[in-house]
N, C-alpha and C positions, 0 to 999 in steps of 0.2 A: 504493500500500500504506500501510494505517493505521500511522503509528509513535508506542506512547505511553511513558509515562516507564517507567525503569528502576524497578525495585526496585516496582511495583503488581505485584501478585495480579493472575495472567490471570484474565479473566473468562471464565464459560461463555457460551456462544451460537452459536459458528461453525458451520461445515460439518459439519468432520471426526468420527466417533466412534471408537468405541475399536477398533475391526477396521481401517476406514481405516489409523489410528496402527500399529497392530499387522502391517498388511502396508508401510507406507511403513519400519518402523524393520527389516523383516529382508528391503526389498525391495532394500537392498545386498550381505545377505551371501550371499542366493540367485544364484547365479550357474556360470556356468560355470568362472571361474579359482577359486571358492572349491572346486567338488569337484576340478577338476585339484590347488590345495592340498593338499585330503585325502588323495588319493588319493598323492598324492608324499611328503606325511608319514607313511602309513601303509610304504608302501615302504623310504622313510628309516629310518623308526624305529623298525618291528617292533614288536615287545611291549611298547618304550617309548614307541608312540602315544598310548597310554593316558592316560601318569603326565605326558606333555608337554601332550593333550589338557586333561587337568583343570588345570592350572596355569593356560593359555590361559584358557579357562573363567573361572578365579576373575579375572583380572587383566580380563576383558570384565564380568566385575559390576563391580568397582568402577570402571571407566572408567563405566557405566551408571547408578551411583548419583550420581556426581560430575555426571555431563551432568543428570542430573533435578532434583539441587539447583539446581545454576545456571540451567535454564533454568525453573523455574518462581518464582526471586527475582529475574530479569532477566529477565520474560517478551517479550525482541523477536527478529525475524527473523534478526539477526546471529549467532546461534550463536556462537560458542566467540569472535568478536572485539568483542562485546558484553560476555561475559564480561573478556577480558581487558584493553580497554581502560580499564575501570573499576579496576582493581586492580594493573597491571602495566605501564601503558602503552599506546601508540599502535602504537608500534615491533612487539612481539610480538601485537599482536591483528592486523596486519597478514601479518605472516610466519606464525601459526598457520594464517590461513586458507588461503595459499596454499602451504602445507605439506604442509597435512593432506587437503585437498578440491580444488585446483585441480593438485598434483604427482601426486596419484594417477591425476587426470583423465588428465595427462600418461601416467601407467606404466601402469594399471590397469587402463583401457579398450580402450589399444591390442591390452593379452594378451587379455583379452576378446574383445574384435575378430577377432584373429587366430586364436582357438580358434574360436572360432563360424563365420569364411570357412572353416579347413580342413574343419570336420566337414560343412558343407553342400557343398564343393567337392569332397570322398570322394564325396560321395550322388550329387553333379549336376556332372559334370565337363562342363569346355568350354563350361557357358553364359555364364558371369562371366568376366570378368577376375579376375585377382590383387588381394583387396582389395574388388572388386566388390560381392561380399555384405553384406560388411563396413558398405559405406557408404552402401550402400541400406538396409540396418537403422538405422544412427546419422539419415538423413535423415528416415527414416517419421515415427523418435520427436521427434526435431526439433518437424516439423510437428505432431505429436500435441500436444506439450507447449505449443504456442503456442496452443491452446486453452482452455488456463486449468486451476486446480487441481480442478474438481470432476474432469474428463475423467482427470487425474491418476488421479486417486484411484480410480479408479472402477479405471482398467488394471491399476492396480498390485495390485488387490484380486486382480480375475481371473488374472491371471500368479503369481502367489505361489502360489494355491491348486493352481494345477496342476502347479508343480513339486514342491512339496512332496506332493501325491496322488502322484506319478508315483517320489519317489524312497523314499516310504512300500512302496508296492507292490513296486520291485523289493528294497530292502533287507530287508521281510517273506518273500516269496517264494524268495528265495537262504537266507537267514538259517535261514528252516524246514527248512530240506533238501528242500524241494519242486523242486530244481531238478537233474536229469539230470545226472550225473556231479560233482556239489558235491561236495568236500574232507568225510570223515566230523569228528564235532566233535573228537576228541583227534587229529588232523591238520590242523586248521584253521591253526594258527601255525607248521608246520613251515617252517623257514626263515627264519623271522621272529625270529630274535633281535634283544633290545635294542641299539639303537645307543648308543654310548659320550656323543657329543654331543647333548644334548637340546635345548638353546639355537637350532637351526638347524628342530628340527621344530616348536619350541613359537612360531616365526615363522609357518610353513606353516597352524599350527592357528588362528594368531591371524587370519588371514586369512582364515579360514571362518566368523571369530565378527566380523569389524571393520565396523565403520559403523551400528551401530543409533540412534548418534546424530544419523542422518540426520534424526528423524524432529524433533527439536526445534526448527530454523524453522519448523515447520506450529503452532508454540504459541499464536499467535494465532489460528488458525482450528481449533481446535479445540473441539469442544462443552462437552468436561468436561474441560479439561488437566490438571488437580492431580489426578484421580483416576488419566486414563487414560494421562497422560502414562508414569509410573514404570513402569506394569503392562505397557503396550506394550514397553519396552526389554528389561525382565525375562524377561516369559513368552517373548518374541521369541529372547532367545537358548536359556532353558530348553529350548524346543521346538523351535530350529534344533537346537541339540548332541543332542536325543534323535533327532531324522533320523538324524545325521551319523553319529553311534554305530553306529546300528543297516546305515546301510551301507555305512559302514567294517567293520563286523564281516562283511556278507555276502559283501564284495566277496573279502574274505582266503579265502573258501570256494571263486572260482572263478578268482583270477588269484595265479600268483605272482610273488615277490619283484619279481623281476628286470624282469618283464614292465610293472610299475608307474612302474619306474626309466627304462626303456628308450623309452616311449612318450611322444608328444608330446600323446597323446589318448587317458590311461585312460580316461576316464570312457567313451567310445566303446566301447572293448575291453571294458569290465564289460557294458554293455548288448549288445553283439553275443555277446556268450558268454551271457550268459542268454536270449535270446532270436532268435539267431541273424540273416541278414538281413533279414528283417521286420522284428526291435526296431530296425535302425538306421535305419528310413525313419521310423519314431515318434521315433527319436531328433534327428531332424532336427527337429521340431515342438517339441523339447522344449529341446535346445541355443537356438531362436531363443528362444523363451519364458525361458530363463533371462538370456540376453544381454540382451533386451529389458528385465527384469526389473531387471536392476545399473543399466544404461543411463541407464534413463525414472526411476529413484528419483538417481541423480547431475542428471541436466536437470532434475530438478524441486526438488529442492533447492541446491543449489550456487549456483546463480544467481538467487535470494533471499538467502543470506548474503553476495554481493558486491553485489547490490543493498543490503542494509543495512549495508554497509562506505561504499559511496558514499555514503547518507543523512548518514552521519557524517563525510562529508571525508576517509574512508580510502583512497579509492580513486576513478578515474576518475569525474569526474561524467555522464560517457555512460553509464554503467551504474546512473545513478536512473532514465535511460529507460522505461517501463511501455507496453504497448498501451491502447490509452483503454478499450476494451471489455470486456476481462477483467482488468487490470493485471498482466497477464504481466510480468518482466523482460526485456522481446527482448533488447537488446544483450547483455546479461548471459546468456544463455542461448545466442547468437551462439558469441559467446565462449566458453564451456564447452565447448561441442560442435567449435570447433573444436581443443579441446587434445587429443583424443585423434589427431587428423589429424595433428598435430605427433609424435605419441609415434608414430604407423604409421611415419612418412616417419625419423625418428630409425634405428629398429629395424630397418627397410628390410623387415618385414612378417614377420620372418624367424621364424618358430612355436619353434624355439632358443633363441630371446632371453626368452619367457614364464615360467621362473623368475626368472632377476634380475631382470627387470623388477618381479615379484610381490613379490619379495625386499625390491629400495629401495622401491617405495608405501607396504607395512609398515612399514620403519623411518620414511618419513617421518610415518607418520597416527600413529604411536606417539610420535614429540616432541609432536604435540599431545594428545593423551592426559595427557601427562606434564604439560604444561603446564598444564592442564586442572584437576590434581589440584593445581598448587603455586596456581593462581588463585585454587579452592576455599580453600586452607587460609589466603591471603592476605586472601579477604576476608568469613572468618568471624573477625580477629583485627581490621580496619581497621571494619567496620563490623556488630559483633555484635547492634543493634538492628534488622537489616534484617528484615522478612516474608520468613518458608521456609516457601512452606505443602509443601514436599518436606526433611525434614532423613536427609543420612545416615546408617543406624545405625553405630553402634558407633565413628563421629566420633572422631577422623582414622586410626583403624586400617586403614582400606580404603583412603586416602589415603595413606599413610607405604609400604604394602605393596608397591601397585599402583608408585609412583615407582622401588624397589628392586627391583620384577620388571622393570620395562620397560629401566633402566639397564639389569639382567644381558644381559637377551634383547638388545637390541642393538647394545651389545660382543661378543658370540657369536653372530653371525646367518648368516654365511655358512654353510652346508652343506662347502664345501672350498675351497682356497685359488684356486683357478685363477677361483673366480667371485667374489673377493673385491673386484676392481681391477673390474668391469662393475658389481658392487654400488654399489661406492664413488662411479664414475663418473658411474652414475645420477642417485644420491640427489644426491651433494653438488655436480656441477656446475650442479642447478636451483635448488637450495636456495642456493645461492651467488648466481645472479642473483637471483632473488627475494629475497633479505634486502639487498642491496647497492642495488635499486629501492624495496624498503619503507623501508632509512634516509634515502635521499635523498628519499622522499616526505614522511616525517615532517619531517627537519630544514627542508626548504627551500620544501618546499610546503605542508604544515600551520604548519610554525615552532615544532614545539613538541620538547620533550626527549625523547630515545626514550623512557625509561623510567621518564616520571611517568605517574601513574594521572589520569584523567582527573576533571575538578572532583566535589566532591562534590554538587553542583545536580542531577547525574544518577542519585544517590542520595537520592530527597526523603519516601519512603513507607518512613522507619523510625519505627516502635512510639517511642511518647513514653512 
């Protein structure tokens, strides 16, 4: 993989265009634990979906304007440790990535995982094992992704389009009253009053909107990145939340409250009730498609940013590794795929465990966020002559905002007290190894001070 200096202007020329970009950056938050999310936030939070939902919303723009500045004034593969090695140190560009992208990999996948074996093991009992499915999907894509980025791209294009057609349709369809015994509309929210605690839904919501910054290691191989970079983030989530809306608003038409709360697999239960058992055999095509969907966009990104941690001495130099033919990251990709293995065998597969699991991912992809946003403000102050051919509007407003939304959100994130110690336990027992391996790598095997910023050589393309 080509790596050129910090702080140039990407060029145009790659691969990717502006639909590629636009399905890699919302080919995270299509998924099956993000409508499980919904579907639980909507339950949680009743009437107050809404007002939790929009909050979520604004605090994914400005994470989305922050990742577009940076990644198109630091146009390299390292994402957010790229960023932050330049402006904050070794130390946190190190712990951001494995926070943000490789802890989730940990939590994320596994609920994923686990949603995806139950609903295919409802449909097709006794051919799998326990897990079974699970790991015969994480393999396919595997192999898929060892193929190289165009194949990437290409999947990710196809899988998006169909879940998004599929969850258009049923949230159109319910929504209209086309649907046999639908809730009439001034009966649609009966039971659904506002929950007192917003802070625990506007986690669940952030979940449905997290990761569009996936798409910002593809910067180099992008056709038009300064144009299509920002537009892919943006419209991406624009156009996720107007799904989301529209079938979160339908669903409230044929399932209630309780039923939301109760189930391990709403998303299941809304398609079997609109569409009775025939919809759950489509549903089965449609859960792998979504699973595949999170999956194939973590292994194709994730393990480019730890390959660009290793370029830089941050990390394992088994992970500069590349295939000669496609320069795939193998190891780095190896690796990836094996943490969600880690996060089954943790969980012990247990379909129970897929909120707090969902719960800590969030808090951890949300310190980098944060962090994301203090890097921004640190190195429009250290180095104000840099090329931004992407400037935030309204500079550092979205910045200051998003920092004081994400503190609130997670000091109030638990839902109720009894999940609060499996929350805690999650996040902070990985996040604890991982920060205690990235100081010892800095101090002793780079040798350098955790929290100096890295020479300024690596900033050499500022405007005279």
């Amino acid at each position: 993989m080509e790596t050129r200096q910090h702080g140039a202007a990407p060029r145009a020329g790659g691969t990717l265009g502006f639909f590629a970009l636009f399905s890699i950056a919302i080919g995270v938050i299509v998924s099956q634990t993000s409508t499980v999310s919904l579907l639980q936030a909507i339950g949680i939070g009743g009437q107050g979906f809404f007002l939790a939902y929009g909050f979520a919303f604004l605090l994914s723009i400005c994470n989305a304007l922050t990742f577009a500045e940076l990644a198109l004034s630091l146009p390299q593969a390292g994402s957010i440790s790229t960023y932050a090695e330049v402006t904050v140190g070794h130390f946190p560009a190190i712990l951001a990535v494995f926070a943000g992208y490789v802890v989730p990999a940990i939590f994320g996948l596994p609920a994923e995982l686990m949603l995806f074996d139950s609903v295919i093991g409802q449909l097709f009992p006794g051919i799998m094992p326990s897990m079974g499915w699970a790991l015969l999907l994480l393999g396919t894509l595997v192999v898929l992704n060892l193929a190289g980025t165009d194949v990437f791209a290409t999947t990710q294009q196809i899988l998006t389009f169909v879940i998004i057609a599929f969850f258009l349709v049923v949230g159109l369809y319910v929504a209209s009253g086309m649907q046999p015994g639908a809730a009439a509309a001034p009966q649609i929210w009966k039971g659904y009053a506002a929950h007192d605690a917003v802070a625990p839904v506007v986690v669940l919501c952030f979940w449905t909107l997290i990761g569009c910054e996936y798409v910002t290691p593809m910067v180099e191989e992008a056709k038009h990145p300064r144009r299509d970079l920002p537009r892919a983030m943006l419209l991406g989530l624009l156009f996720i939340s107007a799904v989301n809306l529209l079938f979160a608003y339908g669903t409230a038409h044929v399932l209630p409250r309780d039923g939301l709360l109760a189930s391990v697999t709403p998303h299941l239960d809304v398609v079997s009730s609109v569409f009775g058992q025939a919809g759950r055999i489509v549903f089965a095509v449609i859960a792998m498609t979504a699973s595949a969907s999170l999956i194939n966009a973590v292994l194709g990104a994730v393990p480019r940013m730890l390959h660009g941690m290793a370029m830089h001495g941050q990390a394992f130099p088994l992970l500069k590794r590349v295939s000669a033919r496609r320069q795939v990251p193998v190891v780095a990709l190896l690796f990836v795929a094996a943490c969600p293995v880690v996060g089954l065998v943790w969980a012990r597969g247990d379909a129970n465990n897929i909120l707090p699991l969902t719960i800590a991912a969030t808090i951890c992809w949300m310190l980098v966020y944060l962090l994301a946003h203090v890097v921004l403000l640190v190195l429009r102050v250290r180095s104000p002559r840099l090329a931004r051919p992407f400037r935030t509007p309204l500079y550092p407003l979205p910045q200051l905002a998003a920092i004081a939304g994400i503190i609130y959100v997670i000091a109030n994130s638990s839902p109720e007290p009894a999940m609060t110690k499996s929350i805690v336990l999650y996040s902070g027992s990985v996040l604890g190894i991982f920060g205690v391996v990235a100081a010892f790598w800095v101090r002793w095997v780079m040798k350098q001070p955790l929290f100096r910023a890295a020479p300024a050589r690596l900033l050499p393309h500022l405007s005279r």
